[in-house]
C-alpha positions in Angstrom: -11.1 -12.8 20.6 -14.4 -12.8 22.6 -17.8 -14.0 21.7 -19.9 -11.3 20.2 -23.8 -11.9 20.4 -27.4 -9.9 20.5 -29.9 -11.1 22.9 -33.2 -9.1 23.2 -33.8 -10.0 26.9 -33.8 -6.9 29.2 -30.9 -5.2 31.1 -32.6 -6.4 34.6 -32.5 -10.1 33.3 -29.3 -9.7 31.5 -27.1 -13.2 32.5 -23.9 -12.1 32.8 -20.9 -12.0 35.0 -20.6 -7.8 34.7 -23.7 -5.6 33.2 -21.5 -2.6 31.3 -23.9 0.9 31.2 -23.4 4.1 30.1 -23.5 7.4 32.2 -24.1 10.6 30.8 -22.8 13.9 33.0 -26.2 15.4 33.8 -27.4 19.0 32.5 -26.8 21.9 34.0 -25.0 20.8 37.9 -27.3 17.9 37.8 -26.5 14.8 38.9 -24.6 11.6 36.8 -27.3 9.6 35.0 -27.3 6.0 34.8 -28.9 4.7 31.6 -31.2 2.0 32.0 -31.2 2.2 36.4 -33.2 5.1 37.8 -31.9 3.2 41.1 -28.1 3.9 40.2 -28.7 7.6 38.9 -30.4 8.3 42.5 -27.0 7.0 43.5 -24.3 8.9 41.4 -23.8 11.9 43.6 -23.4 9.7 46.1 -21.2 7.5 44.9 -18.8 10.3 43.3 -19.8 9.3 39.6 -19.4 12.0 37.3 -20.1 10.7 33.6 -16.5 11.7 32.4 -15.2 10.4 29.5 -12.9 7.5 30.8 -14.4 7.4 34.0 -14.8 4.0 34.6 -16.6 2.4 38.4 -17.6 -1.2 39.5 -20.7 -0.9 41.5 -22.8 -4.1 43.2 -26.5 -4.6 40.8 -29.6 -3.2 41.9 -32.3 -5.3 43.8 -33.7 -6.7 40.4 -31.0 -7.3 38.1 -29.1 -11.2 37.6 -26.0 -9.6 36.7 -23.3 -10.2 39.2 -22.3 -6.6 39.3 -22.5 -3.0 37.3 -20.0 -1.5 35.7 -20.7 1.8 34.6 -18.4 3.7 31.9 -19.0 7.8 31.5 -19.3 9.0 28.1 -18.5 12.6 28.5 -21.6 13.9 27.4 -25.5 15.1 29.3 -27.4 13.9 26.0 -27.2 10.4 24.6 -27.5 12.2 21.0 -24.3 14.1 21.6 -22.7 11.1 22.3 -20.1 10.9 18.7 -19.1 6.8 17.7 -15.4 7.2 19.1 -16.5 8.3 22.2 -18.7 5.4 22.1 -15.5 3.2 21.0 -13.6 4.9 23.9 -15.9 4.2 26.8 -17.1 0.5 26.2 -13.9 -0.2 24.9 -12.1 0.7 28.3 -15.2 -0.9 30.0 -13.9 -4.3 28.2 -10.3 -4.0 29.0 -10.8 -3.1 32.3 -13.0 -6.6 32.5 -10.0 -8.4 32.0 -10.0 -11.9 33.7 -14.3 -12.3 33.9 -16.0 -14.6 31.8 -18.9 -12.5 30.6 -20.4 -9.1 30.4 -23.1 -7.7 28.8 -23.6 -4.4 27.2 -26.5 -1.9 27.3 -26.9 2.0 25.4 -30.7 2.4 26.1 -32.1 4.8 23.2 -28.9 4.1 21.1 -29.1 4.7 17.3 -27.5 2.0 15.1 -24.9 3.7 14.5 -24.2 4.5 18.3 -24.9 0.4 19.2 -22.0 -0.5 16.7 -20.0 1.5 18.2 -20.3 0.4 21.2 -20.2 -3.3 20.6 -16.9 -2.5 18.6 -15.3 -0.8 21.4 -16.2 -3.9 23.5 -14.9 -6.1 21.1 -11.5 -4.6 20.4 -11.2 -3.4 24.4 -11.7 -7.0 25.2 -7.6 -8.3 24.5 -4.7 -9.5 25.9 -1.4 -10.6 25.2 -0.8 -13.9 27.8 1.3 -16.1 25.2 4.2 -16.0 26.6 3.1 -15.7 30.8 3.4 -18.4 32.7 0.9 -20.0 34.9 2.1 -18.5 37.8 2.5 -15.0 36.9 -1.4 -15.5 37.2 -1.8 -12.7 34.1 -5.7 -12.6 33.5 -7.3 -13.4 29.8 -8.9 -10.8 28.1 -13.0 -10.6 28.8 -14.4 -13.9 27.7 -17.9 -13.1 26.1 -19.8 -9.9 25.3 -23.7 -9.7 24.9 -25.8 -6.8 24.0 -28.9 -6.8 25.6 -32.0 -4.3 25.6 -31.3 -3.3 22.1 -34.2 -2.6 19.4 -33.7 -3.8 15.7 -32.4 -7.1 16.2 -31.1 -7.7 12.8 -29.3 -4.5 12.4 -27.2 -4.9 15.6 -26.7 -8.5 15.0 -25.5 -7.4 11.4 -23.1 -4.9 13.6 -22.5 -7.9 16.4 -20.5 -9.8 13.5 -18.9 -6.8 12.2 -17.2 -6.3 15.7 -16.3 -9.8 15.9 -14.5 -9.9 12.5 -12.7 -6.6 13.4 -11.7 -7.6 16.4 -10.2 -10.9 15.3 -8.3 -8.7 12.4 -7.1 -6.1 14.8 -6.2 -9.0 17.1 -4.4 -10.5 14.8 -2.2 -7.3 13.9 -1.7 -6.9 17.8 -0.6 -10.4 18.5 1.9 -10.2 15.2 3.3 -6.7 16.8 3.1 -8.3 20.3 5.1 -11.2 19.9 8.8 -10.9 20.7 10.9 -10.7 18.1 13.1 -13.9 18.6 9.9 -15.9 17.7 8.7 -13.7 15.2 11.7 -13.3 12.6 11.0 -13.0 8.4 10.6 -16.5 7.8 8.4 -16.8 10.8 6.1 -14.0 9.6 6.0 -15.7 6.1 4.6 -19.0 7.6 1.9 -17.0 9.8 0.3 -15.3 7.1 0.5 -18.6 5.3 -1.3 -20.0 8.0 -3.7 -17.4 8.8 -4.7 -17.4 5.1 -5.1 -20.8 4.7 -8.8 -21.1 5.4 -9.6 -18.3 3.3 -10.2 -17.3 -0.3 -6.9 -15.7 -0.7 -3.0 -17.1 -2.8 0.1 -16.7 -0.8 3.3 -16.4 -2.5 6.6 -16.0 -0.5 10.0 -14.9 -2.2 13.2 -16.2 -0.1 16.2 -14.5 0.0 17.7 -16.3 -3.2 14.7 -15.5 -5.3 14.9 -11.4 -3.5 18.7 -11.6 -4.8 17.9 -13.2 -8.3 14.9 -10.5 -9.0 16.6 -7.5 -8.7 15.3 -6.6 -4.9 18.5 -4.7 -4.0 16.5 -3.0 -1.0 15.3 -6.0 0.8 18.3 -7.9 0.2 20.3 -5.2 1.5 18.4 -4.6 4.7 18.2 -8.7 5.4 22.4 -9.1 4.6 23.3 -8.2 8.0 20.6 -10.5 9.9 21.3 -14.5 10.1 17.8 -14.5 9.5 16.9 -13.7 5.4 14.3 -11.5 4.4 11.6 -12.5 2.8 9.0 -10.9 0.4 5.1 -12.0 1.0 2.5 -11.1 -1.3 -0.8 -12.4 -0.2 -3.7 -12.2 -3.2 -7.5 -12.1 -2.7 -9.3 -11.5 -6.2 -12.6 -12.7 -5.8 -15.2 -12.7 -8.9 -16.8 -9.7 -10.5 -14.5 -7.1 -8.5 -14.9 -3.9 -9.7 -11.8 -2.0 -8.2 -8.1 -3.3 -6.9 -5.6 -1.9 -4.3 -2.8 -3.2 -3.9 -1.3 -2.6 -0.2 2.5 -2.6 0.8 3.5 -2.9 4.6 6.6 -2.1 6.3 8.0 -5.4 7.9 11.0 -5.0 9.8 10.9 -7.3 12.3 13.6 -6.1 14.5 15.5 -3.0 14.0 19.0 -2.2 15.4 19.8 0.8 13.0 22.2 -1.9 11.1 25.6 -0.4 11.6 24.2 3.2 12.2 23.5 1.9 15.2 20.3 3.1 17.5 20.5 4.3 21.2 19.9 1.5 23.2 16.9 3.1 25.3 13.6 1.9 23.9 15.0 -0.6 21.6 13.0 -3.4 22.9 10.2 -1.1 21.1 11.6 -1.9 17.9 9.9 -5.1 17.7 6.9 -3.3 16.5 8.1 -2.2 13.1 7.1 -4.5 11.4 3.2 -3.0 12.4 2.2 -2.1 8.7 3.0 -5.4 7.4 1.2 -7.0 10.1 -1.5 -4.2 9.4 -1.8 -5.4 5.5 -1.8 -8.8 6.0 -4.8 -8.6 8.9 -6.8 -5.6 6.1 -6.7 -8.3 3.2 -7.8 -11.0 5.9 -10.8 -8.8 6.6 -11.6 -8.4 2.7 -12.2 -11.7 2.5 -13.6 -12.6 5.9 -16.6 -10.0 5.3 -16.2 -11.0 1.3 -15.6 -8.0 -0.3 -16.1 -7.5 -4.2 -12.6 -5.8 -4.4 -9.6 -6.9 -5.7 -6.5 -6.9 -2.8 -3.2 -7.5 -3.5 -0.9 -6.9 -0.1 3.0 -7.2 -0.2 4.7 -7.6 3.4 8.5 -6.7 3.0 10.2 -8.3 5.6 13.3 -7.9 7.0 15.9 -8.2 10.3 17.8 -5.1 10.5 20.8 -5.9 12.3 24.7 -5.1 12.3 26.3 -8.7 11.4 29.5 -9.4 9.5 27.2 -9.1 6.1 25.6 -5.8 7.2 25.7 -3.2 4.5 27.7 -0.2 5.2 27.1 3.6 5.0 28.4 4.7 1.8 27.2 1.4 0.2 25.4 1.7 -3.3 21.8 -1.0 -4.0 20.0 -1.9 -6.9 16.8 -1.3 -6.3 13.7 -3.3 -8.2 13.3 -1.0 -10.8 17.0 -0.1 -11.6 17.1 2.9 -9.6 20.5 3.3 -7.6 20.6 4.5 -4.1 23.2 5.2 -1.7 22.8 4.2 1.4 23.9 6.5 3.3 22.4 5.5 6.7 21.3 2.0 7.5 18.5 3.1 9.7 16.7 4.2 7.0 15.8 0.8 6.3 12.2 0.5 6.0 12.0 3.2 3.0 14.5 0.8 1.5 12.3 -2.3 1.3 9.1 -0.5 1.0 10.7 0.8 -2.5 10.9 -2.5 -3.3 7.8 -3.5 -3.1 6.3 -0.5 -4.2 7.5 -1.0 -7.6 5.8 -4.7 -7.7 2.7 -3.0 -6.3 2.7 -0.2 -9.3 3.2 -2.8 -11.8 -0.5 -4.5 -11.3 -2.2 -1.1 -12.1 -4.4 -0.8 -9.7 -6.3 1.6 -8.8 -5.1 2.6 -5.6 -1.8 1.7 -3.9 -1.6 2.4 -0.1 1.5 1.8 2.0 1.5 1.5 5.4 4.5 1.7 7.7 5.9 2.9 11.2 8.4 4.8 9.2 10.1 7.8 10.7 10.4 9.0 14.2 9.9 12.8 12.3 6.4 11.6 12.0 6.2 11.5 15.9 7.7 14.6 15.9 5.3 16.3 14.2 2.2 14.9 14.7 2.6 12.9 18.7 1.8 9.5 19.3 -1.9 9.1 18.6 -1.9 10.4 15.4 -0.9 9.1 11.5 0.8 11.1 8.8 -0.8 10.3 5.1 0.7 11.7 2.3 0.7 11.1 -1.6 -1.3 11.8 -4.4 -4.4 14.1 -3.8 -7.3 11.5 -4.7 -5.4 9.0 -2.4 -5.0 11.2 0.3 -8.8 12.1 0.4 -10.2 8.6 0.0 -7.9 7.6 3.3 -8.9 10.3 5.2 -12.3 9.6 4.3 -12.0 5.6 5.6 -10.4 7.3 8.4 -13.3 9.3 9.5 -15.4 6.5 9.3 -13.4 4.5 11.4 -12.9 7.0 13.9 -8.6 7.1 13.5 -6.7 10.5 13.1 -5.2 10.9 10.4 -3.6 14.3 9.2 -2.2 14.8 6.0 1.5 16.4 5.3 2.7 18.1 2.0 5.2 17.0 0.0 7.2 20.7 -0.3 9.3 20.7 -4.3 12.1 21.9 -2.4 12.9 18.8 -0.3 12.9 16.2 -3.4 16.7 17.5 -4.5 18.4 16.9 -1.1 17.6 13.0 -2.0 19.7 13.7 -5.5 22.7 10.9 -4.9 26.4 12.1 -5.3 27.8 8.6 -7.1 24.1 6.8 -7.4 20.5 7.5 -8.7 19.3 9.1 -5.1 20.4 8.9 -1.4 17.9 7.6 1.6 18.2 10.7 3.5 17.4 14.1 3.0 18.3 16.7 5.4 17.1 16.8 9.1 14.5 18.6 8.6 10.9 17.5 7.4 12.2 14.0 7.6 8.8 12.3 7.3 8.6 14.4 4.2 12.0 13.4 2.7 11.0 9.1 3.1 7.7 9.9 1.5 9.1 11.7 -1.5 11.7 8.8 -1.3 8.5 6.5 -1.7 7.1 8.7 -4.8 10.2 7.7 -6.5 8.9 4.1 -6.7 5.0 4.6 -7.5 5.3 5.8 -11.0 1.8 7.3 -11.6 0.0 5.6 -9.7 -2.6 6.7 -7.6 -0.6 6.5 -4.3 -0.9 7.1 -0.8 1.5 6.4 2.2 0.9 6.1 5.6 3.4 6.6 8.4 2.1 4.9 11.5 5.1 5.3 13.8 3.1 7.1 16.8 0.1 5.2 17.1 1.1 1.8 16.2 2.9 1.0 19.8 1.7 2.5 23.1 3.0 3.3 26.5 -0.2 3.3 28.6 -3.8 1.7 28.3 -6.2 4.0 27.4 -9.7 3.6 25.7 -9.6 0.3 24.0 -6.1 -0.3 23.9 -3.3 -1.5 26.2 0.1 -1.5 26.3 1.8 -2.7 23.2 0.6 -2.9 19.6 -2.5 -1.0 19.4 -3.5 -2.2 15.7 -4.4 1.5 15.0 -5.1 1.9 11.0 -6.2 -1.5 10.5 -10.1 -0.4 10.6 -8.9 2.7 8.3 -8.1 0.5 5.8 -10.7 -1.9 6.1 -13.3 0.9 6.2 -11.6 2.1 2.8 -11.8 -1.3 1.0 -15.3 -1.3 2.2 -16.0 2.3 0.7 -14.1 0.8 -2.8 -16.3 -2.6 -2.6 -19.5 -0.3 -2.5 -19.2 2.5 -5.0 -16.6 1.0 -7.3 -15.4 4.4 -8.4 -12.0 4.9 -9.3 
């Protein structure tokens, strides 16, 4: 995670390895303009800068400035007012990442709103990873950007105040990354258990962890049944921040599978190695309660990470095979890769029993989700009031969301031939079908579930994201426990 500081010196004296600046794309045929260098706007046509969104060129400083060198990002827009916060997110974010392997940079947006400049120093902050664990010296990988200063900002205390709310975000969503990131040999259930122990150990916040004897003797059929096949046993986490006078309580449940074969209904081996990222909304709860109490929320969160290794060992449940689940309910399994569902259930029904008032799930769920919606945007579904606060929090945070119905008609193809229900519906609305599955488990609860499957993992760098774990619906969450923390409306 880099350093995330305010200095008030100006762009010209700016001390830094790379001086980051904004271009907008000039009104009507007009040239590029630089903000904050009259000397690099005279030089845009020149120099083939357009201002595009994305657009991203490395240009030796002016006569005048100390910085080593300019990097100028486009933002897509001819006026700095038009300029929305994830454009802002985008374009210094890819500035960041792009700055992989220097020391320091400093950031300008000359005229900048406050809400603008924390944009902007977000996108820095969560552009500025990289995933180098496991590189050896002589692959000569380059660490993420080391520093990041904003200079030539007014209101000092207000950015500041937004300086150290990039720096905790980009530590949580760093943290999701990293947990998604890591291979799945190092990262198994047990593994996963100890991290969160770890990365909650400096913080306000009680970490209980169910093995797989204690799974088996309380009545976790779904879990249990997932883990049977793996040589690695699942294990339940709940992790507990309930600081003093907190008016409102979600409780949060996160898919964790932290490998997933299919079990016996084995998966096509293309993309596979992918499958090391579905455990994302576990990793996504765990680093959204770590932000409660980093930024010291008044609000009550409870977070259960079901985790599991879905594999096809000797032990692996079959197709056909009937489960217990936590609340009594019987469900045949009719395909094993339809496992996440399964231990979400479980943990659902532990997340109902608190009564709070709001529980949110959060999973990489069903490739229908992908289907319907691509790779860059999340499905939420559930209650109505749930739905709306999350795509509220997602607004704020600048993630798509899109809701998706839950259609009466779908609910009896999950009716179970010799048990309770069956995890699969028909082939068609699929996402649909494992929600629905999920309402079974909720009660009436105020409930929303969130299927993460596109977004979580990507392909190609863009904005400020690289390949791998992307950590998307981490700020959604934390933006909603913010909301909840504020207003402390039910």
């Amino acid at each position: 995670m880099p350093e995330i500081t305010v200095n008030p010196q100006s762009l010209a004296d700016a001390d830094a390895d790379v001086l980051v600046l904004p271009v907008l794309t000039g009104k009507d045929d007009a040239p590029a303009v630089v903000l904050g260098s009259d000397a690099l706007s005279a030089l845009t046509a020149a120099l083939g800068v357009t201002g595009a969104l994305d657009e991203i060129v490395r240009v030796p400083s002016p006569e005048g400035f100390a910085a080593g060198s300019v990097l100028l990002t486009g933002l897509g827009v001819a006026a700095l007012e038009d300029a929305g916060e994830v454009a802002l997110r985008r374009a210094f974010g890819a500035a960041a990442r792009t700055l992989a392997g220097v020391p320091s940079a400093a950031i300008a947006l000359p005229g900048g709103t406050a809400a603008q400049i924390a944009a902007a120093l977000e996108g820095a902050a969560l552009g500025a990873y990289a995933f180098t664990a496991h590189k050896s010296p002589s692959s000569k990988a380059k660490p993420a950007l080391g520093s990041v200063v904003l200079v030539g900002a007014d209101g000092e205390d207000s950015s500041a105040a937004a300086a150290e709310r990039a720096r905790v975000l980009a530590e949580i969503v760093g943290i999701t990354r990293d947990l998604v990131n890591t291979p799945p040999n190092l990262l198994f259930p047990a593994a996963f258990a100890q991290r969160a122990q770890e990365l909650a150990a400096d913080l306000p916040l009680t970490v209980t962890v169910l093995d797989e004897k204690e799974l088996a003797e309380g009545g976790y059929g779904g879990i249990v049944g997932v883990g049977q096949g793996s040589a690695r046993p699942p294990r339940l986490v709940r992790v507990e921040y309930a600081p003093t006078g907190a008016a409102q309580h979600v409780a949060l449940v996160g898919k964790g599978i932290t490998f997933d074969t299919g079990g016996i209904s084995l998966k096509p081996p293309a993309g596979m190695d992918e499958m090391t990222s579905d455990m994302a909304g576990a990793a996504t709860v765990l680093a959204a309660t770590l932000g409660a109490a980093r930024l010291g929320l008044p609000v009550r969160v409870t977070a259960f990470l079901a985790l599991a290794e879905n594999m096809p060992g000797g032990g692996a449940q079959r197709p056909g095979d009937v489960v217990t689940m936590r609340n009594g309910t019987t469900v045949e399994v009719l395909n094993t890769d339809a496992e996440g569902r399964m231990v979400m259930a479980d943990a659902l029904v532990d997340a109902a029993a608190l009564e709070p008032d709001l529980v949110l799930d959060v999973a990489t769920l069903t490739g229908a989700a992908i289907v319907a919606l691509g790779k860059r945007t999340a499905a939420v579904m559930g209650t109505e009031d749930a739905r709306a606060a999350v795509l509220e929090a997602a607004a704020t945070a600048g993630e798509p969301f899109w809701p998706l119905p839950f259609p009466e008609e779908l609910r009896k193809d999950l009716n179970g031939q010799v048990a309770d229900l069956r995890n699969i519906g028909d082939r068609w609305g699929g996402a649909l079908t494992a929600g629905i599955f999920l309402a079974e488990f909720v009660g009436e609860a105020q409930w929303g579930h969130l299927d993460i499957a596109g977004p979580s993992f990507s392909s190609a760098p863009e904005g400020y994201t690289g390949k791998g774990a992307t950590g998307m619906s981490v700020r959604t969450l934390l933006a909603l426990l913010e909301a909840r923390a504020g207003d402390g409306a039910a």
